[in-house]
ZAMARGU-4260 file (C-alpha; in steps of 0.2 Angstrom, whole numbers, plus 5000, padded with zeros to 4 digits):
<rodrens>
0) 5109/5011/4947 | 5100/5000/4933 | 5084/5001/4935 | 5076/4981/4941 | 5064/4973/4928
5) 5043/4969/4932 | 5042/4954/4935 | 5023/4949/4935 | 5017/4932/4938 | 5014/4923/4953
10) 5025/4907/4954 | 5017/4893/4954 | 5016/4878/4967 | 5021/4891/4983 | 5006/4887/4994
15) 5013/4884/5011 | 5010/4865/5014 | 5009/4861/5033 | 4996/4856/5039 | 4983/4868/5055
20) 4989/4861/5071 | 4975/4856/5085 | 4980/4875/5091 | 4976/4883/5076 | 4961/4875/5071
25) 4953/4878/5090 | 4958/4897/5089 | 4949/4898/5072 | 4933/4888/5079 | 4932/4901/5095
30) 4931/4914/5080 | 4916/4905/5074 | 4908/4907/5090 | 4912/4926/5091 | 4903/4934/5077
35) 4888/4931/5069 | 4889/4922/5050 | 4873/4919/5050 | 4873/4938/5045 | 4872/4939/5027
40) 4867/4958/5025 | 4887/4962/5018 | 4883/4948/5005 | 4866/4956/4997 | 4876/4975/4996
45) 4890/4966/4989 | 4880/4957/4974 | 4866/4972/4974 | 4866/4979/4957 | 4875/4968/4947
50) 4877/4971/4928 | 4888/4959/4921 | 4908/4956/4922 | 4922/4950/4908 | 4920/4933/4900
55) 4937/4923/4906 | 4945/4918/4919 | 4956/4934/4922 | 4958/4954/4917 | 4972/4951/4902
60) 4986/4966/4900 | 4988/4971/4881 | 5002/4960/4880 | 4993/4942/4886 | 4997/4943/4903
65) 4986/4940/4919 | 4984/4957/4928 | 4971/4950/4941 | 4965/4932/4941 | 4947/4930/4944
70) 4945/4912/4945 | 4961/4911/4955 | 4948/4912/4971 | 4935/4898/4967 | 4942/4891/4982
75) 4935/4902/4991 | 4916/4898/4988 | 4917/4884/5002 | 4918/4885/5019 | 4932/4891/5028
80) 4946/4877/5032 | 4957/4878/5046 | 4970/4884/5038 | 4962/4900/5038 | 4953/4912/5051
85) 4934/4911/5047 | 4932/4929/5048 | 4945/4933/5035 | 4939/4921/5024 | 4921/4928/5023
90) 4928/4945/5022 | 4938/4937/5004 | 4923/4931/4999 | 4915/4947/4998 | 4929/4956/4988
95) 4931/4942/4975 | 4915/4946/4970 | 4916/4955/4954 | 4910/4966/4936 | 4901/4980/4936
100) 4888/4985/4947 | 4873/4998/4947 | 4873/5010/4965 | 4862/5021/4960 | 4850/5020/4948
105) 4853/5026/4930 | 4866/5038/4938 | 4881/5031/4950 | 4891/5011/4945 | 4905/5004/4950
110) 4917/4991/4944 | 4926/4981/4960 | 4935/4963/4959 | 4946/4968/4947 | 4960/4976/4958
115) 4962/4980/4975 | 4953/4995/4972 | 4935/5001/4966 | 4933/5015/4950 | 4916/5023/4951
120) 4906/5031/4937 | 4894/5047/4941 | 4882/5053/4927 | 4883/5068/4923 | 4869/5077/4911
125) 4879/5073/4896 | 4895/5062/4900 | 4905/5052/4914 | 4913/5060/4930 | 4925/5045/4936
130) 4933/5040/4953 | 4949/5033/4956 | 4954/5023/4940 | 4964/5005/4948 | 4980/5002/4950
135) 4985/4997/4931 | 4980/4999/4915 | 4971/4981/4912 | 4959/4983/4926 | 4953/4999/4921
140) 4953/4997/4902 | 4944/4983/4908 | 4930/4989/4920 | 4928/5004/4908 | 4924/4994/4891
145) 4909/4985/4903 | 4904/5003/4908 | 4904/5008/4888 | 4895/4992/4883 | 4880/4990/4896
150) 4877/5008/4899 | 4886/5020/4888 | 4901/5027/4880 | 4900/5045/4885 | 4911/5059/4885
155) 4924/5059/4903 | 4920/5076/4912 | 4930/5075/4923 | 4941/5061/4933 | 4942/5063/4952
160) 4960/5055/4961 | 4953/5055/4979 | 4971/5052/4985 | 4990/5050/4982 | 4990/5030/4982
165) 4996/5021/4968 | 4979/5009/4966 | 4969/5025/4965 | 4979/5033/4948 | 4989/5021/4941
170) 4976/5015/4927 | 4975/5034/4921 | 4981/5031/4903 | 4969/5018/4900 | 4955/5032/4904
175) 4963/5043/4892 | 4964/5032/4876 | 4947/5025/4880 | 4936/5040/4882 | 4931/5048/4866
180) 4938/5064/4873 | 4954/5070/4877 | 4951/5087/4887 | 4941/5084/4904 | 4948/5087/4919
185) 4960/5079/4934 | 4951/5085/4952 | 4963/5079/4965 | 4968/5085/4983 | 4979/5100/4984
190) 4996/5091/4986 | 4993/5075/4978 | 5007/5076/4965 | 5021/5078/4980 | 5014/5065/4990
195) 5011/5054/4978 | 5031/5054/4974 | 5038/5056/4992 | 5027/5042/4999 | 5029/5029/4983
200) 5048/5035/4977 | 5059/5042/4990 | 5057/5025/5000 | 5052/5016/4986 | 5061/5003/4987
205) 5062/4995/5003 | 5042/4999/5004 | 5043/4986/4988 | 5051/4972/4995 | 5040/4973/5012
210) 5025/4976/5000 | 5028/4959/4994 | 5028/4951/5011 | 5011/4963/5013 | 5004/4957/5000
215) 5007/4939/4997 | 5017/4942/4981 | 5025/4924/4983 | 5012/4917/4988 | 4999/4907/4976
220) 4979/4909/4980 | 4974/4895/4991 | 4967/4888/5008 | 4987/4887/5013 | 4994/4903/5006
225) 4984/4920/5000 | 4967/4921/5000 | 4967/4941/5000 | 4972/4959/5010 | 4955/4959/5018
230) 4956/4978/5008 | 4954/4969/4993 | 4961/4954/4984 | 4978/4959/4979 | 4984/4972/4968
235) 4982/4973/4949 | 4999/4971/4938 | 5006/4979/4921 | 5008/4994/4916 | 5004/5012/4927
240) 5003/5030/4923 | 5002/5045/4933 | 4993/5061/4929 | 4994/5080/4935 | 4981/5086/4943
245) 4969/5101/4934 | 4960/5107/4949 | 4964/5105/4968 | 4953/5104/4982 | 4963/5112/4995
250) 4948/5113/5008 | 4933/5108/5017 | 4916/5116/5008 | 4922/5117/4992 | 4913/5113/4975
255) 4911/5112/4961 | 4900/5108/4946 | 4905/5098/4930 | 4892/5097/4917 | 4876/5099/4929
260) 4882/5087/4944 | 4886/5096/4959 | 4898/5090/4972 | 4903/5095/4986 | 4921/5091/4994
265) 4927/5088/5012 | 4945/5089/5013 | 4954/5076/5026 | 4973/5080/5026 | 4983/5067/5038
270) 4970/5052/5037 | 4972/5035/5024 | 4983/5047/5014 | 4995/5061/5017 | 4980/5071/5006
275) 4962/5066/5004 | 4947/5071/4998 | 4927/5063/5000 | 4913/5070/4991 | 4894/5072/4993
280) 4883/5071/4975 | 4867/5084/4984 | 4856/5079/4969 | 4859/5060/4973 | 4863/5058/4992
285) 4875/5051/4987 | 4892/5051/4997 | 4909/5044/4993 | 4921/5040/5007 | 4937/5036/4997
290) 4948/5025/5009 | 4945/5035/5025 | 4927/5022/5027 | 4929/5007/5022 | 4922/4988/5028
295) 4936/4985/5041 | 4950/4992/5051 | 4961/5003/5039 | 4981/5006/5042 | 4989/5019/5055
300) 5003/5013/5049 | 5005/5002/5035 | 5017/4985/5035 | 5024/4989/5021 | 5030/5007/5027
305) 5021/5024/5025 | 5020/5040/5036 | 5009/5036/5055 | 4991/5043/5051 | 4984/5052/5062
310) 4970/5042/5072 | 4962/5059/5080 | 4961/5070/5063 | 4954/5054/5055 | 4938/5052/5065
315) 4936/5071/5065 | 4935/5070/5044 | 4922/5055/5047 | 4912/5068/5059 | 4912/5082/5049
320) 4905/5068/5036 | 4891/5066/5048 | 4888/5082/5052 | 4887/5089/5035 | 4878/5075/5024
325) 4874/5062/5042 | 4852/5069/5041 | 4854/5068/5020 | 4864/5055/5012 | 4856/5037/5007
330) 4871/5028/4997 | 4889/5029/5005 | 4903/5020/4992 | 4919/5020/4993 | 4936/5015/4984
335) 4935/5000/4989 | 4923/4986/4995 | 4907/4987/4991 | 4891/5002/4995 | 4880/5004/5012
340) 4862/5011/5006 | 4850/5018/5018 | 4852/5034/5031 | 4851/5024/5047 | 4864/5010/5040
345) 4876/5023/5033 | 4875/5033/5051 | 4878/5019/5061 | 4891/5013/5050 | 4900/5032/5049
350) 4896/5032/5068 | 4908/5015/5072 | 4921/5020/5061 | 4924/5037/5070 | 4924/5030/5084
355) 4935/5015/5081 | 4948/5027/5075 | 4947/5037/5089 | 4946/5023/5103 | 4963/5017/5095
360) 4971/5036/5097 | 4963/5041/5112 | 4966/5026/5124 | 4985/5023/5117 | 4988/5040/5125
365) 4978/5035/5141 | 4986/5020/5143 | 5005/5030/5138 | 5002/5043/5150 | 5000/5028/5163
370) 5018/5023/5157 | 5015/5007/5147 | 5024/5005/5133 | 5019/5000/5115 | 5023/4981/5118
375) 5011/4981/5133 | 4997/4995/5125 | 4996/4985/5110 | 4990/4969/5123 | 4980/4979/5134
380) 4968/4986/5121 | 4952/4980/5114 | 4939/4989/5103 | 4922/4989/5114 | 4910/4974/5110
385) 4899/4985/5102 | 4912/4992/5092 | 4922/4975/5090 | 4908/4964/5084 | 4902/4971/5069
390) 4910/4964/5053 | 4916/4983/5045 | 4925/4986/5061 | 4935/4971/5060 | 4955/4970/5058
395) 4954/4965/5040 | 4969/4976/5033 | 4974/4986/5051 | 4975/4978/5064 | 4973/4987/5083
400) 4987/4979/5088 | 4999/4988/5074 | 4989/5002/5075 | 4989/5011/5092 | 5009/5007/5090
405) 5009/5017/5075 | 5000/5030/5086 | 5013/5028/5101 | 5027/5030/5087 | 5015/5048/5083
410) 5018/5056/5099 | 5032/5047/5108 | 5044/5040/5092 | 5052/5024/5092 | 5061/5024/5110
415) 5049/5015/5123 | 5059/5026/5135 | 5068/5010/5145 | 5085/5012/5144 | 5087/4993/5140
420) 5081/4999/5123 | 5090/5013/5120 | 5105/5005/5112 | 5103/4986/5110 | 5113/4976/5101
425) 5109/4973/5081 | 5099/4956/5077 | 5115/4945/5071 | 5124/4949/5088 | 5111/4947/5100
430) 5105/4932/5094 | 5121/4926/5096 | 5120/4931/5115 | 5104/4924/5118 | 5108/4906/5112
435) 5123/4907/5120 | 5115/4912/5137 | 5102/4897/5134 | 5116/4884/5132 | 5118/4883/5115
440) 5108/4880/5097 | 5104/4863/5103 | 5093/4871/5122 | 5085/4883/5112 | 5078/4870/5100
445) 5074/4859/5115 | 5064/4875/5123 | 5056/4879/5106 | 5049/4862/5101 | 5042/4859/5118
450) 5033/4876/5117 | 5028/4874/5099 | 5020/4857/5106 | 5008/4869/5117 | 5004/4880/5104
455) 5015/4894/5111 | 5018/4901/5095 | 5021/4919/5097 | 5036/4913/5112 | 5042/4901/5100
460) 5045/4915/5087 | 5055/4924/5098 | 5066/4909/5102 | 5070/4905/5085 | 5072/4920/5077
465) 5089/4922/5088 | 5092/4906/5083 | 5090/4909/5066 | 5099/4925/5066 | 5113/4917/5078
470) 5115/4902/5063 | 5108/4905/5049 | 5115/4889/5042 | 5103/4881/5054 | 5089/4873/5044
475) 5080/4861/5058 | 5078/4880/5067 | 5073/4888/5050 | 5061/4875/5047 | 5051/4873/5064
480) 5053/4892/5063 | 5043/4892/5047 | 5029/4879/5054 | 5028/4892/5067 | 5023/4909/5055
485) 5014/4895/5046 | 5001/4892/5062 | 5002/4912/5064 | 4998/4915/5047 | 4984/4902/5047
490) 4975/4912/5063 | 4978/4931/5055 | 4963/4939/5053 | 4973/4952/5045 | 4976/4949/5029
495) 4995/4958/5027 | 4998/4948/5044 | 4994/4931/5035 | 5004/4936/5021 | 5019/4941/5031
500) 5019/4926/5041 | 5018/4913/5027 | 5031/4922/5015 | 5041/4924/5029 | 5038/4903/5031
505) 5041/4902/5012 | 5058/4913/5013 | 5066/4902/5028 | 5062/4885/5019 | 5070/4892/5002
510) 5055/4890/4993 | 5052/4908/4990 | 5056/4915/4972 | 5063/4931/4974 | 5045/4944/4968
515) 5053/4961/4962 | 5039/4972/4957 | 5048/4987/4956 | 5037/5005/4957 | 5054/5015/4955
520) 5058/5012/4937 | 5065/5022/4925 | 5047/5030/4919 | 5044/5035/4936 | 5062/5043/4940
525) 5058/5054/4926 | 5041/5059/4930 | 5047/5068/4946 | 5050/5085/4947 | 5069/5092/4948
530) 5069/5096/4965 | 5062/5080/4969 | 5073/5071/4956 | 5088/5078/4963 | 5083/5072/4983
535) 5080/5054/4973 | 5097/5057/4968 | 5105/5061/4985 | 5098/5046/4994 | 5109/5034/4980
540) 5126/5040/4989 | 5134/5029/4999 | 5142/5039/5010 | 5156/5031/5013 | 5162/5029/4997
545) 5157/5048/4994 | 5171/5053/5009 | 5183/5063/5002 | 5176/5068/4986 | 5171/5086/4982
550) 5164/5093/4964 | 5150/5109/4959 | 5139/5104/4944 | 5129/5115/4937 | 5113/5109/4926
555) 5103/5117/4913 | 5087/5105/4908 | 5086/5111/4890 | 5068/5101/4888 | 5059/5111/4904
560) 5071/5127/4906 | 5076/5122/4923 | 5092/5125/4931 | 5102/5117/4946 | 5116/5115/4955
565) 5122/5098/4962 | 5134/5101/4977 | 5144/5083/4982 | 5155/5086/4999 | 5156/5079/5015
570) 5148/5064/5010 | 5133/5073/5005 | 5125/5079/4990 | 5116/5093/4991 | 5107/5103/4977
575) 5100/5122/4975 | 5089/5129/4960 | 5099/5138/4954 | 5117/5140/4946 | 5132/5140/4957
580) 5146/5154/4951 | 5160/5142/4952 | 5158/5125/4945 | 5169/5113/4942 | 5156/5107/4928
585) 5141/5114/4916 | 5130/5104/4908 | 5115/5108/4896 | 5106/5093/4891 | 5087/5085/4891
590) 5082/5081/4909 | 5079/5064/4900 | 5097/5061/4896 | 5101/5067/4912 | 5091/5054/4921
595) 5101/5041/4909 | 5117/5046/4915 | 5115/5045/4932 | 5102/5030/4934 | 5106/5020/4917
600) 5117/5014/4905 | 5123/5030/4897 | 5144/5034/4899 | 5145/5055/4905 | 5158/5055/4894
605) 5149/5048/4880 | 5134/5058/4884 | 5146/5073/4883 | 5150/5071/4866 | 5131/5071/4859
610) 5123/5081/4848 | 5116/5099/4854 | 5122/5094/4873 | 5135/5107/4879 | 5148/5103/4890
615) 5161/5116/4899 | 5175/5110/4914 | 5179/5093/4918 | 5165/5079/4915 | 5174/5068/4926
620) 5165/5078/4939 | 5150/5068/4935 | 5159/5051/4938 | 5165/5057/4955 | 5145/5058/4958
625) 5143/5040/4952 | 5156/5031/4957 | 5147/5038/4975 | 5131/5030/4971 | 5127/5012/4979
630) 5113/5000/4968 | 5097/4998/4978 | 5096/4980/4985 | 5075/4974/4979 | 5078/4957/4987
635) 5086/4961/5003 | 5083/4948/5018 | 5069/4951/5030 | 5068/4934/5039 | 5086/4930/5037
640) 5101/4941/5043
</rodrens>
């Protein structure tokens, strides 16, 4: 497996082109009429407190690249076309708006716009306790030279990872070579090291490749294609890092005290992340909600894949927030977005949130135990009005429709329990069927056009997917198929659903460049830990070709002292830590090389024959494992079979 290259830049000239249809632009007038615009509260916190932000028009990596653009979203300081949903739109407004900005005074800043994701500084009595630090290296070397300039360059305490996602750590090295100290500590959630590599690694790549589609990776800032996530504006690129924690919050009630600021931890496994942790600053009232409150409807499940959070145990967290710190705090900031200031905003802000993720759990089970299924739940349910209208409690990023499916999938799995569903035919085959049962290629395009007349866009999507699957070939289908995820996208409040829907447009019209932005690389393969490693390694085989082939290595890492045994039989490769007594092969070599020889370039027998690497039994034992090992496939179809 050779390891697929960065590639970085947006391609240029991508924006969908068709046109809104009379459909679309009437359903994004009847947003208009929904929610109150006139409401300009979000905008004032959003520019409260601003400092100053980078000359240019983008966040440069070291090398001359873009990382984030900034002026890329000009086009957004008008109002909203319709080509997009209004609500969306303001919500993009708000989170281009960027530099660094002052939360509390003389004590807590912020840098946003430069990423997806926030990095907050805290003042402690004689240096910096930082939040989360972006998702790259550029962003925050970036956000953290404005903090040095217009406030100060003072020693990092401490840095706080509130949770395992790659936006929250990935700009760690930049921390390091900036601050004038090397020795401060990494506070994160007790298990953040293990999540961080089964959610990112083990599924790594197929995660990539929908994260494109989530994230509008092909498609270029404008009214017709991105115009943000609704969490943010899109992710930062260039280089990332990772770091080991130094402490571990492990549970509710903890503290601690780094250079006379005192916080205080609430800890909220099985929420945003598999780990979390949110943290109340007593001598500021200050509290910070990581992702688990943010300024819309977060993920139970993300579109680019992830574990199904848990909608109960996440409003719980928000309540033990409000019980703890709900009479006391007077600033609530978060990783991303922008802060809420004042008790009787924050609490009924903390208030909806709880109960919006509760709603979603609690009346996806009501709804199940009355036998609908996730198709007819996901219809049936709608946030309250009082819930529903304010703007932080909008579907932004989440959606309730994706989510209280995520929540079905929790209890019930992916069987809907009709037996219809059980065993259906794969998508080639029954789109086959289905034209064929509708008189043919030519019917269904009769049937699709006529309902595409009507603005029946979701029933038109069904048609022509079969189609599309059934004849692939067929680019009158692929085509009106793509005007159809264009009309979608244009109505999305969701921002991952926009970007779905026009890169899905894009990848049926052939005008899509392939985006590999690979998290799985080489780095990262070696950064796991062995028993990790060797999982990584397992999920490689392709079974099939594996059939038949038998062979016991043992391992001895000579640069961490570990020692392993790889088991390949039955298809399978199994591991144990720990040597096996009879081996058809031992190795002693770094865990370096060893990472080459099964994911790089480097020969086994070649490896074999270097310097201060021992070898003893057959080293075509190791071929035997890689010639059982398929490539990963980065640009697999989606919309095409």
């Amino acid at each position: 497996m050779v390891f697929a290259s960065l590639l970085f830049a947006l391609p240029a000239g991508l924006s969908a082109q068709a046109p809104a249809t009379a459909f679309t632009a009437d359903a994004n007038d009847a947003v208009r009429e929904e929610l109150d615009f006139a409401d300009r509260r979000d905008f004032e916190d959003a520019y409260r407190g601003f400092i100053a932000t980078v000359d240019g028009p983008a966040v440069m990596t070291a090398d001359g690249q873009v990382s984030y653009t900034l002026d890329g979203w000009d086009f957004l300081d008008a109002e909203a076309p319709d080509t997009a949903n209004p609500s969306l739109w303001r919500q993009s407004q708000l989170n281009s708006i960027n530099g660094l900005f002052e939360v509390v005074p003389g004590k807590v800043y912020q840098v946003r716009g430069f990423d997806i994701a926030n990095m907050s500084f805290v003042r402690t009595d004689n240096g910096w306790v930082i939040i989360d630090v972006t998702t790259a290296e550029a962003p925050a070397e970036a956000g953290y030279d404005l903090v040095k300039k217009y406030v100060g360059d003072f020693p990092v305490k401490a840095v706080i990872l509130t949770h395992p996602h790659g936006d929250h750590y990935g700009g760690i090295e930049a921390i390091r070579r900036g601050a004038p100290n090397d020795d401060f500590e990494i506070i994160a959630p007790k298990g953040f090291m293990e999540s961080a590599q089964s959610e990112n690694v083990m599924a790594g790549v197929a995660m990539t490749r929908r994260a494109t589609y989530m994230y509008g990776m092909q498609l270029e800032p404008g009214p017709r294609g991105v115009i943000g996530t609704g969490l943010g504006q899109t992710i930062a690129k260039g280089s990332k890092g990772i770091a080991r924690p130094t402490d571990e919050i492990a549970a509710t009630g903890e503290k601690r005290t780094i250079d006379g600021l005192e916080m205080e931890f609430i800890y909220a496994p099985d929420s945003e992340a598999p780990v979390e942790i949110m943290i109340y600053f007593p001598q500021l009232k200050a509290f910070c909600t990581a992702e688990d409150m943010t300024h819309n409807i977060h993920n139970l499940i993300t579109l680019r894949g992830a574990k199904v959070r848990n909608g109960l145990l996440w409003s719980k967290h928000i309540d033990k927030a409000l019980e703890l710190y709900g009479d006391r705090v007077e600033v609530s900031f978060a990783s991303h977005h922008w802060p809420t200031w004042g008790n009787e905003n924050i609490v009924r802000y903390w208030e909806a949130q709880r109960d919006m993720y509760r709603y979603m759990h609690d009346q996806t089970l009501h709804l199940a135990n009355r036998g609908l299924t996730p198709d007819e739940i996901a219809e049936e349910i709608r946030l309250p009005r009082s819930l529903d209208t304010l703007f932080y409690n909008r579907g932004y990023y989440g959606t309730v429709s994706h989510n209280v499916k995520s929540q079905y999938q929790m209890y019930f799995g992916w069987f809907d329990g009709n037996p219809a569903n059980l065993n259906p035919l794969p998508p080639t085959e029954l789109g086959r069927k289905y034209v064929e049962a509708m008189g043919g290629g030519r019917q269904v395009m009769r049937v699709a056009q006529e309902a595409y007349d009507r603005g029946e866009y979701r029933w038109v999507a069904t048609l022509l997917n079969n189609l599309v699957f059934a004849e692939p070939d067929n680019m009158e289908a692929r085509r009106l198929l793509a005007d159809t995820y264009t009309q979608l996208g244009y109505q999305a409040e969701s921002g991952p659903w926009r970007n779905f829907y026009l890169t899905g447009a894009k990848e049926l019209t052939g005008t899509g460049t392939p985006y590999t932005a690979q998290f799985v690389t080489g780095q990262v393969v070696g950064q796991m830990d062995t028993d990790t490693l060797l999982d990584f390694l397992a999920i490689q085989i392709n079974g099939e070709q594996a059939s038949g082939k038998e062979a016991v290595i043992n391992l001895k890492f000579t640069d961490t002292g570990e020692e392993a045994a790889l088991m390949l039989k039955n298809g399978v490769l199994n591991h144990r830590m720990r040597r096996e007594r009879d081996a058809d092969l031992s190795m002693e070599l770094p865990k370096t090389m060893f990472v080459d020889m099964l994911f790089g370039e480097d020969v086994p027998a070649t490896v074999a024959e270097k310097a201060g690497i021992e070898v003893t039994g057959d080293i075509g034992a190791v071929e035997l494992v890689r010639s059982s090992m398929e490539p990963s496939e980065p640009n697999f179809n989606i919309v095409l079979p």
